[in-house]
Every structure is written in C-alpha cells, then in structure tokens.
N, C-alpha and C positions, 0 to 999 in steps of 0.2 A: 642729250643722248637718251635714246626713250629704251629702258630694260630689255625689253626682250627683241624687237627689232631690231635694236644695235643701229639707229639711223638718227640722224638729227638734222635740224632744219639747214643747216649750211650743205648738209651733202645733200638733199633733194633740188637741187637746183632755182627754187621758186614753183616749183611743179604743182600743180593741184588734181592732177589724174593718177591715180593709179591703177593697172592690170593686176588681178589676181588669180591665179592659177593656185591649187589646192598642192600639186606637188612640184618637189624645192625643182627636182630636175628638169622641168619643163621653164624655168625661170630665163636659164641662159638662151635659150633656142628662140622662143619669145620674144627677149629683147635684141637679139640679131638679126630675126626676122625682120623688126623695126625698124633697125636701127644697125648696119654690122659693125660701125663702130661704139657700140654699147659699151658699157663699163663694169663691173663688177661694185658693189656697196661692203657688201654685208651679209653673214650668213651665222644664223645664232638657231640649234635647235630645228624647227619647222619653217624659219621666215630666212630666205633668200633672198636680196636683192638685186638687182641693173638698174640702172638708169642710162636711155635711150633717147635722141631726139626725134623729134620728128614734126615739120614745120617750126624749124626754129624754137621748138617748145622741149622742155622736159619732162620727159614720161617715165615714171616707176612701175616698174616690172619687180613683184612681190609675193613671195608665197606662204598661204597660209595655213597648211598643214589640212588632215580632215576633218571636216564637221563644224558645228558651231562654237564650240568653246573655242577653239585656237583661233579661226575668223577672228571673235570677237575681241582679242586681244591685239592680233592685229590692224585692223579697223577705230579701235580706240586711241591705239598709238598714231595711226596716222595723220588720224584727224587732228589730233593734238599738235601734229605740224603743219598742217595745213590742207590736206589734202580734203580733197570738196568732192569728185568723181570717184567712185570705183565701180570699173568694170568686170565682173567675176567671167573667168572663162574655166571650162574644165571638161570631165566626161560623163555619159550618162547613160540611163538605163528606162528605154522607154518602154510603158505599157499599154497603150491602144497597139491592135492588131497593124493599122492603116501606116504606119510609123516605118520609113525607110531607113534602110543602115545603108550608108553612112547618108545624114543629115543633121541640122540644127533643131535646135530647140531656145526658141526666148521665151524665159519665162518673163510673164507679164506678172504672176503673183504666185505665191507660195501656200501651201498647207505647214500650219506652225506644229508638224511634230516633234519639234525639236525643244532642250530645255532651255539651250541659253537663252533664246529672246524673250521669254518669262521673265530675265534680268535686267531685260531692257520698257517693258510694256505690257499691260495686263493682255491676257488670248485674246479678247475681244478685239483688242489693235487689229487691224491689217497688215500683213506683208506682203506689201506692192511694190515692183519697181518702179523707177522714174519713166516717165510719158516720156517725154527728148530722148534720153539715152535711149530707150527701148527701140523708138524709131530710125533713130540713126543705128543702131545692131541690124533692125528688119533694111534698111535700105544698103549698108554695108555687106549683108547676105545675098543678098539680089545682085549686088553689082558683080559680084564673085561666081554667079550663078550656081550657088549652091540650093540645092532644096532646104525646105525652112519651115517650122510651125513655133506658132504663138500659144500661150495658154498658160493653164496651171500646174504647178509642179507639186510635190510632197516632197516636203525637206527634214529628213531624218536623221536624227543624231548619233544612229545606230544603221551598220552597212547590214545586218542580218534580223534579227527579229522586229526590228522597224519596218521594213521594207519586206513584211512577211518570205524570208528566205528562212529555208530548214535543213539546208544544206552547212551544219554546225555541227559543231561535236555533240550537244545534247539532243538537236533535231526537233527542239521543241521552239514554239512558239506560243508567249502568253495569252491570255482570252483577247484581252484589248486589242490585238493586231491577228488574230486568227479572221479571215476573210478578209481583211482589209485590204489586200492589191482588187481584189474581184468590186469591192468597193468603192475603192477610187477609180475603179474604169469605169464604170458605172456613171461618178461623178462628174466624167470626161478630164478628170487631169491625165495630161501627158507623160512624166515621168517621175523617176526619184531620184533625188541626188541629194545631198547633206549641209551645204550650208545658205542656201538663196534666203529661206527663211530669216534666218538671224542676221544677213548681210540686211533686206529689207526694212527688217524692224528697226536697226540701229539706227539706219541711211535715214528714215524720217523722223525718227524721235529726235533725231539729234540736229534736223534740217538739211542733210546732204543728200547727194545722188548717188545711186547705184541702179544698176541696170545687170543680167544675166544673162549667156549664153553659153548651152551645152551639146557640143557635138555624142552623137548618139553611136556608141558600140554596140549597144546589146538592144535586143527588143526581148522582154519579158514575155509576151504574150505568145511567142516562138522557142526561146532558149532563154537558160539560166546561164549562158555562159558568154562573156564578151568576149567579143571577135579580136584578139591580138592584131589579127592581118591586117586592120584598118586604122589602126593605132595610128602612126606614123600621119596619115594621110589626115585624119580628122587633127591631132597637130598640129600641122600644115595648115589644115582649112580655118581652124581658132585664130592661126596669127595672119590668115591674109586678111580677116574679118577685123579684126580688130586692127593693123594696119593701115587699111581702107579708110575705118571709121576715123582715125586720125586723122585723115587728109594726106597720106601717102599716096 
C-alpha cells in the first residue's frame, strides 16, 4: 500500500495506464465516461481513485492535485506499482491570439518553470512527451472532431506570478516573470498550465510514458478570466478523447 495514494498493486488490476486529471472531482465522471461501470479505489488528500475497463483492460483514473510537487508524488507511487503510461488531462489557459475556445492543446514539450523536476534532472534535461502517446491523443482528437494544436506549453508551479497574472492581493510580479507571457508568445509556446513539465521529466528519467492534453477555457491574449460556460463541455471533450484513444 503506497502512502499517500492509498493503492496497492492487487487493487490496480494488472493495469499499466493511468489518466490524470489535476482535480479529485473530475476523477469519477472520467471513469464513467470509460467505463459506467467504474469502481471507486481510493481517496487520501489530493489523489482520488477508479478504476475502469476498457477493452478488456484496466484503466486508472487518478488525481493529482495542482502543480508539480503533488504530480510528483503521485507518479512516483505509481510507477512503483507498475504503471508504465500516464496520460495527463486537464484545463488550460492559452496565449497565442489564433487559440479557439473551446479546443485542445497537446503538448509535445514543456518550458521547466517549475521546481520539482529540478528533483528529478538538471534544466538542461528536456521535457518532452512520448512520440506514440502524443500521436494517438492527436489522432484521438480528430476522430472526435474536435480542433486541436500541438506545441510548447510553460509549466508553472505557481497559478499567479508564474504565469505573469497580477490580479493577487499584492498585485505585484517579480523581475524574473515581469514580461514573461509577452515572451513566451513571442517564443511561440501555446499555453500555461502547471504540471506537464515535471510529468515529462519524471516519464523519461525514469524510462516511462506520458503524453499531455489540455482542453482550453481561457485565451490570455483576449481575457484573464476563464469561461465557466464551457467547463462542462471541454469535460466532456477530455473524456471522449481519452476514451477513443483507449480503443473504445
């Protein structure tokens, strides 16, 4: 039984995939989506469990709170039981102008502003996802006919002066992220979201897969504020994508 998970290898079924979604209450809906006779595991803190079939196979549905530290402990435990795939799903906040709401986003690789994967590999490492996994998200997106962009993301360990927002009770933002959104469009990354980074860096240092996809509520380069109304639907669009990519 792994600490903080709360899961051990006889309740994962033999499974080697996992879905991650950042928050716990998106876990059940996920797994019924899959699967509507899903199961219930586990629920300790940030990390909720199901497990789901689908083709004959067992799939973990898992959550891992925000940002890279709670991922990482996540991730750690799993692997520890066996799990070989994770798929991250969640929501995000694009910043190129050209960026539809509602659509996807796969990210192909990360900007490390994050600290935990410092704990996993020096900066210089890359955080890239997996080529397969990434391909089967992009051809799982198409078959759903949803719109879709590939690219770079920035994975920040911080939802406000990471992601230069100064909508905070001090209002301020340090030198080192002053300009910095204006910066990364510039660089052509596509959005921010807070744990792809350290999912990446773990996934190869440790020899596993992970792959990313973030449906898009907010475009930054229009509004600082994400569209509630679309909630639901981009939900919806995570789990027929990842579904799909099962072989459902």
């Amino acid at each position: 039984m792994k600490y903080h998970i709360k899961l051990s290898q006889e309740m994962l079924k033999g499974t080697e995939t996992a879905i991650l979604p950042g928050d716990p209450g998106r876990v059940e809906k996920t797994a019924k989506y899959i699967d509507p006779n899903a199961i219930f595991l586990a629920s300790n803190r940030e990390y909720t469990s199901w497990l789901a079939q689908s083709n004959n196979k067992s799939i973990l549905v898992c959550s891992t709170g925000i940002g890279g530290p709670s991922l990482s402990i996540a991730v750690d435990e799993l692997a520890a039981l066996g799990i070989k795939n994770f798929l991250r799903i969640g929501t995000t906040g694009a910043i190129q102008p050209y960026i539809e709401i509602p659509s996807m986003i796969i990210t192909t690789g990360a900007v490390r502003l994050d600290g935990a994967s410092k704990h996993y590999a020096p900066i210089e490492y890359p955080a890239v996802a997996d080529l397969e996994l990434s391909n089967l998200l992009v051809e799982s997106t198409k078959k759903n006919n949803i719109p879709y962009y590939t690219g770079i993301t920035a994975s920040s360990d911080t939802f406000y002066p990471g992601q230069e927002r100064y909508d905070t009770f001090s209002k301020y933002v340090i030198k080192d992220f002053q300009g910095s959104l204006k910066e990364w469009q510039q660089l052509n990354v596509l959005n921010f979201e807070m744990e792809s980074s350290t999912l990446f860096t773990m996934a190869n240092a440790y020899g596993l897969k992970a792959a990313c996809i973030s449906a898009v509520i907010v475009n930054r380069a229009t509004s600082e504020k994400p569209d509630d109304s679309i909630l639901a639907q981009s939900e919806e669009n995570l789990a027929k994508v990842i579904k799909t990519a099962l072989g459902n």
